[in-house]
Every structure is written in C-alpha cells, then in structure tokens.
N, C-alpha and C positions, 0 to 999 in steps of 0.2 A: 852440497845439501840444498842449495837454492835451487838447481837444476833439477834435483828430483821431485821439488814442491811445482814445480812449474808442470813438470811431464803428468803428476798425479795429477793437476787440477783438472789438465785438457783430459786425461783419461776421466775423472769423476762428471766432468760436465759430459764427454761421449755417452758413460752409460747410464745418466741421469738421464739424459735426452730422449735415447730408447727405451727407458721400461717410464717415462714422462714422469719424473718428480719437479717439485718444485725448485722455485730458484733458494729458495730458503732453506730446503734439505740441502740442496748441492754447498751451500755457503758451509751451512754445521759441520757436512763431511770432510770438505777441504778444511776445515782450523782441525778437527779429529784427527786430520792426517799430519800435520802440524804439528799435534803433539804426539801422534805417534813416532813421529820422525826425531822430536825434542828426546824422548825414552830411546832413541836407537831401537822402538821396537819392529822397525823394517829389517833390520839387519837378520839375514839369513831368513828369511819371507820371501813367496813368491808377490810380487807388487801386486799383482791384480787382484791376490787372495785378500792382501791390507787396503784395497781401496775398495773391494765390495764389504766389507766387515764394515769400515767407516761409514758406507753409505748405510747398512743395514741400521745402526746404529741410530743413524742420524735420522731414519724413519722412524723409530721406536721412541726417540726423546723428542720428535716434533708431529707427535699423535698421529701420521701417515703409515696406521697400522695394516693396511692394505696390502703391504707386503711380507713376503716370508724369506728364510734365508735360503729357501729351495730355489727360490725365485732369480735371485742372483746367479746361483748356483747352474741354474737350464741355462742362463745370459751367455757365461761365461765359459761354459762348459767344462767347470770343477766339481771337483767331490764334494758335496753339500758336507760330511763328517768331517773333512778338511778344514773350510769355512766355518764349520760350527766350533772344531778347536780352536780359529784361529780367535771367531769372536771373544771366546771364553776366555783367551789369555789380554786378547784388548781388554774386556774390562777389568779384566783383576788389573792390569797395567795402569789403568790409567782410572783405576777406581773409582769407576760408573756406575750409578744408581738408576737402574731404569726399572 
C-alpha cells in the first residue's frame, strides 16, 4: 500500500504539472488519494481514473474552479462518463460535501 501512495503521488504531481495547478491542490489530491486507498476504493479502478477524480476534487474544494472533469478526461485520454462515475462513487465514499 505504501508503494502505491508513492507511485500516485509522482503520477498527481506529473499531471498537476501539465494542466499547472498548484502545489496546494496537488497536496489535497494526494491525502484524497490516502484516503481513497484507506476505503480500498482503488481496488478494481483503473489508477489513473482514481488520481484524476482526486485531483478534480481537490480543485473544486480549493476554489480552482477553472477546471472541468472533460479536462482531465482530454489529459488522459478517458472516457469523461467514466471519470464522472468514478467521481460520483468517490464522494458518496468518502462523503464529500462540495
């Protein structure tokens, strides 16, 4: 489990870096991923789908509304319905008020 906190962090600072958020969003994503990991809600997830959901997140709770879930979605090149289910069972998980 250590190992995979490690692998997401360097993957959420890569595609922080490219669509340029802050270091403050990247901080919120990575604990988000923390505790999605804490819930096993990685388990049977594609990881990239659970670390742009984390980041999307963590632009939404630290007012950097500037981006959309499409936006991840063109980054990465997923199915934005994908990502938008995956956000939608993140926060029922971990029962986010945003």
């Amino acid at each position: 489990m250590f190992t995979l906190a490690i692998i997401a962090n360097r993957k959420i600072r890569n595609v922080a870096t490219v669509m340029r958020l802050s270091e403050v969003v990247q901080t919120a994503a990575m604990r988000l991923y923390s505790l999605a990991l804490e819930h096993r809600f990685t388990t049977g997830r594609k990881n990239m789908n659970v670390i742009a959901v984390c980041l999307y997140v963590a632009c939404r709770q630290k007012e950097t509304r500037n981006y959309m879930l499409i936006d991840f979605s063109d980054l990465l090149q997923v199915n934005v319905f994908e990502l938008g289910h995956t956000y939608l069972q993140l926060v029922q998980v971990l029962n986010l008020r945003l």
